[in-house]
C-alpha positions as CSV (number, residue, x, y, z in Angstrom):
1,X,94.0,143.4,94.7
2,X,92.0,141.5,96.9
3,X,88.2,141.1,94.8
4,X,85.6,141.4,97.9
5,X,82.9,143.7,97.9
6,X,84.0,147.0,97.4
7,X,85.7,146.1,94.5
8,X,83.2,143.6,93.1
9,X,80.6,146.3,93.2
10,X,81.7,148.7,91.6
11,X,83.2,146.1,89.4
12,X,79.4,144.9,88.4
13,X,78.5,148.8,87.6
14,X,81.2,148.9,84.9
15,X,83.9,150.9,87.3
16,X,87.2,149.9,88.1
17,X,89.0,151.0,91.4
18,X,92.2,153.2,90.2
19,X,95.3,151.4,91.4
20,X,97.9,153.5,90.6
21,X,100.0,156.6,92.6
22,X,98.0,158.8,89.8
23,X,94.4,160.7,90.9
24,X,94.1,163.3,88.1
25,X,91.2,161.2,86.5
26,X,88.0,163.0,84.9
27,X,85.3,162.7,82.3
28,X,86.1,163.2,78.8
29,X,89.6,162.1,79.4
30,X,91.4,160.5,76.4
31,X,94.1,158.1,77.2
32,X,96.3,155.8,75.4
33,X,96.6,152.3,76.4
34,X,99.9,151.0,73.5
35,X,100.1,147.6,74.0
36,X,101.2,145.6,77.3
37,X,102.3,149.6,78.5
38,X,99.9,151.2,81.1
39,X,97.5,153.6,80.2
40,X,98.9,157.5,79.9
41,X,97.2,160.7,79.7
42,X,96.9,161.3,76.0
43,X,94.4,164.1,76.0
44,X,93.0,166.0,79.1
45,X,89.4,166.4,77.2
46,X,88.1,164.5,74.1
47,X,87.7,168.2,73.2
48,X,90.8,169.0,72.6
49,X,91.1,166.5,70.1
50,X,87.5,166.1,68.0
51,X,84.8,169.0,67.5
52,X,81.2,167.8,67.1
53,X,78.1,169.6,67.0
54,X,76.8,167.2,69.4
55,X,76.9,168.6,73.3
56,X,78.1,166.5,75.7
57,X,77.0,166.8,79.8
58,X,78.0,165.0,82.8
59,X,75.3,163.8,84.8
60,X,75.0,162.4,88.3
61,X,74.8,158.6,88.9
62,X,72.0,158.4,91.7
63,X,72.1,154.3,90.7
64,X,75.7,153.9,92.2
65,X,76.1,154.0,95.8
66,X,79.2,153.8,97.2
67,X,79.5,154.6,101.0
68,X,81.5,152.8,103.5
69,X,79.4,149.2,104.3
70,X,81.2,148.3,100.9
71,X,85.0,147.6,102.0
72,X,88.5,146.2,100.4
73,X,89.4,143.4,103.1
74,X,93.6,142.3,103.5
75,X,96.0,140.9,105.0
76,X,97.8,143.2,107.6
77,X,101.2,144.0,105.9
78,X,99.7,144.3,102.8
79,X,96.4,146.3,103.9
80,X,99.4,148.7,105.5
81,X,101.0,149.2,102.3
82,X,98.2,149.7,100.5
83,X,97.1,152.7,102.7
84,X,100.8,154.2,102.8
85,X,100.2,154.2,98.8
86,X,96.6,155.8,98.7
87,X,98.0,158.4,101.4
88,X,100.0,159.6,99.1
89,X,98.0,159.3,95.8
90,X,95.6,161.5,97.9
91,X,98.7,164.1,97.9
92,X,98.9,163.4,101.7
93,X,101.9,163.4,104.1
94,X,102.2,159.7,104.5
95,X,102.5,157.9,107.8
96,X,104.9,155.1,109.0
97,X,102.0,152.8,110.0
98,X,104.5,150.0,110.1
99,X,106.6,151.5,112.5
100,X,103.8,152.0,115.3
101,X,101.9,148.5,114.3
102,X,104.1,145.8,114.0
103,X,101.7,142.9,112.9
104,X,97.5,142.4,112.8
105,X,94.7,140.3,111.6
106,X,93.4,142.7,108.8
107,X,93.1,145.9,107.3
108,X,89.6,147.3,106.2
109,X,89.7,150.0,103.5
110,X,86.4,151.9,102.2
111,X,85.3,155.7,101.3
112,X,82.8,157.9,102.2
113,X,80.7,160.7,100.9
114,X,81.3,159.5,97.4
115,X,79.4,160.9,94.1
116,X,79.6,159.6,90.4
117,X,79.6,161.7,87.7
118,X,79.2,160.2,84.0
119,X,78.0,160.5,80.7
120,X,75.3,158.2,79.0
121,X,76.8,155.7,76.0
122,X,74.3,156.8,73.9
123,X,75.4,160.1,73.9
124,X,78.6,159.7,73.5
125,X,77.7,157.2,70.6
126,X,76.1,160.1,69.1
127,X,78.9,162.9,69.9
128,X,81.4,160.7,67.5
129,X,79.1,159.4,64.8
130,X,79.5,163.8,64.1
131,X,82.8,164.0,65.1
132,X,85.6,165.7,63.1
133,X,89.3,166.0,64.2
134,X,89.9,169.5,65.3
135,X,93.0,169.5,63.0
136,X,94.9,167.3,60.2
137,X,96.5,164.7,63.1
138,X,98.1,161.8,61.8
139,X,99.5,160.2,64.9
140,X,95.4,160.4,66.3
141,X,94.4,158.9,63.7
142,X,96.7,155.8,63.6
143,X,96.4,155.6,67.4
144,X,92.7,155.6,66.7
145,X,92.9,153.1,63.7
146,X,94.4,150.7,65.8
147,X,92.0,151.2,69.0
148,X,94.5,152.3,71.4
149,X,92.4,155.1,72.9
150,X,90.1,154.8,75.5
151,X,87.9,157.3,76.9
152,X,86.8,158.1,80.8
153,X,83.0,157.7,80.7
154,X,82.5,157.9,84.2
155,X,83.9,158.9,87.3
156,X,83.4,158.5,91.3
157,X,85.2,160.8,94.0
158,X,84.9,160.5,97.5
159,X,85.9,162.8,100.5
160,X,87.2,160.4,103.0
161,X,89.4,157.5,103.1
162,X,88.4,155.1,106.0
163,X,90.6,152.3,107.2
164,X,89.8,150.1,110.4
165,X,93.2,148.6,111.4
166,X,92.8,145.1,113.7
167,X,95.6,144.7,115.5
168,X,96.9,141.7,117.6
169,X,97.9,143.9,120.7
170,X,95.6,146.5,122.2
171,X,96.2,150.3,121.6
172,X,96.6,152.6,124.4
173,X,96.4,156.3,124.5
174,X,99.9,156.9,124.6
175,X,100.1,155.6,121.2
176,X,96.9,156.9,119.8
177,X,97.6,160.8,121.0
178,X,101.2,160.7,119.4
179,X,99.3,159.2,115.7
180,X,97.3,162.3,116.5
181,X,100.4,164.6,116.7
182,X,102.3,163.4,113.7
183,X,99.8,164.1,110.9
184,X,98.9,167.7,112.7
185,X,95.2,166.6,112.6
186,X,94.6,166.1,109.2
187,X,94.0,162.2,109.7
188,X,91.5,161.5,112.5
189,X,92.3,158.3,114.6
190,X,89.7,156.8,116.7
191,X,89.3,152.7,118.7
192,X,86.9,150.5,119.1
193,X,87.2,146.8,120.6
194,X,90.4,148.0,122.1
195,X,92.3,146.3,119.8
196,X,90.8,148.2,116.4
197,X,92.2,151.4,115.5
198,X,89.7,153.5,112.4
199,X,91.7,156.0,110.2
200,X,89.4,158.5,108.6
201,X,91.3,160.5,106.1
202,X,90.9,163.4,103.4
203,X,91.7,166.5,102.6
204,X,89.4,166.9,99.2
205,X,87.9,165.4,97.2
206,X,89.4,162.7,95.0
207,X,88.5,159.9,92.5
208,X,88.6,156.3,93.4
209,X,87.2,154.8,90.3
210,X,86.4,155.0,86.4
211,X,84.7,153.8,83.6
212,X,86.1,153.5,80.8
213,X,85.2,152.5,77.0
214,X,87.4,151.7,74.1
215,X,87.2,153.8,70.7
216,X,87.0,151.7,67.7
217,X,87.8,153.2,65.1
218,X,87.9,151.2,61.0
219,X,89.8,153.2,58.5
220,X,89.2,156.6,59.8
221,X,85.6,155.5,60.2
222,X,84.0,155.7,63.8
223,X,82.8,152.1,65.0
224,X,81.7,152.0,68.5
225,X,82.7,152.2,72.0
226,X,83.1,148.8,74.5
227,X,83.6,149.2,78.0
228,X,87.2,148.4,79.0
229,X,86.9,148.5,83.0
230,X,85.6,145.0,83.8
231,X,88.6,144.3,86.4
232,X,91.4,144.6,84.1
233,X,92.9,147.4,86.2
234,X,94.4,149.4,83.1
235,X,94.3,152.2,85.0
């Protein structure tokens, strides 16, 4: 993925766009990253797995602003395919871009109305230090033993999906009413320049990014979480 300035800020708050057809993402989440295999769902809430008597809240992230100045930047084809993908990640109908726009400078992508929701380190920290597995698990543990867990520390959702489209020919209305039509108004479609056509799409609201930290584990023994999401796109 191309590394401009979307990605490289939320890169430089600890967050990793999600790059994968997947959106079910959330705090507390434990997945399991086995090797060179991607990371899968292991447990939908650290809950579910360890009991503590130390509470755990998700707090908002005023620090981390993410609107729409900060944009993903490629080359046309691509940019297309990209958006087909995120379309349908977003569980929308996707459309045949390609079929309308056969070739174009670039294609823009960024979000709007976003919020973060996460949980401080220190907390967490705490929360494990007194942690007990709910039940005898042996499989946990050695997954745990061998630091192939990682836990969703933080989250950020947005409501809309923007994409400017530059195009080498310029649009007409013909064109633009019958994009209008196809999606039965659930995508709005707007120009600018003549020749730039702005997608703004979204139906609710879903996650775009995550951070993500490591459990270390020594012999059963709790040893510290290390943030994982520093452009490795595990997830």
């Amino acid at each position: 993925m191309t590394n401009t300035s979307l990605q490289a800020h939320l890169q430089n708050a600890g967050y990793d766009l999600i790059d994968g057809p997947i959106r079910n993402h959330k705090p507390l989440q434990l997945w399991l990253k086995d090797g060179f295999n991607q990371a899968e769902l292991y447990y939908e809430s650290i809950h579910h797995a360890f009991a503590s008597p130390v509470k755990l809240k998700t707090t908002k992230d005023p620090a981390l602003a993410v609107d729409d100045k900060y944009k993903n930047d490629y080359a046309f084809q691509i940019g297309l395919t990209v958006v087909q993908e995120m379309l349908q990640s977003m569980g929308m109908q996707p459309i045949e871009l390609s079929a309308a726009f056969q070739s174009g400078k670039k294609v823009s992508v960024s979000f709007k109305n976003t919020m973060t929701e996460m949980l401080p380190i220190g907390l967490l920290t705490d929360f494990f230090s007194q942690a007990d597995f709910l039940h005898p698990n042996p499989i946990l543990l050695r997954h745990a033993n061998k630091n192939k867990l990682l836990l969703i520390t933080g989250v950020v959702t947005a409501e809309q999906l923007v994409v400017e489209m530059d195009m080498d020919l310029k649009l007409n209305s013909k064109l633009l009413a019958g994009l209008k039509k196809s999606n039965k108004g659930k995508i709005e479609f707007s120009t600018s320049r003549n020749n730039t056509l702005k997608m703004v799409a979204g139906a609710a609201r879903f996650p775009i990014a995550i951070k993500a930290s490591r459990l270390d584990f020594d012999k059963g023994r709790f040893a510290g979480l290390s943030l994982v999401t520093d452009g490795r796109d595990l997830f």
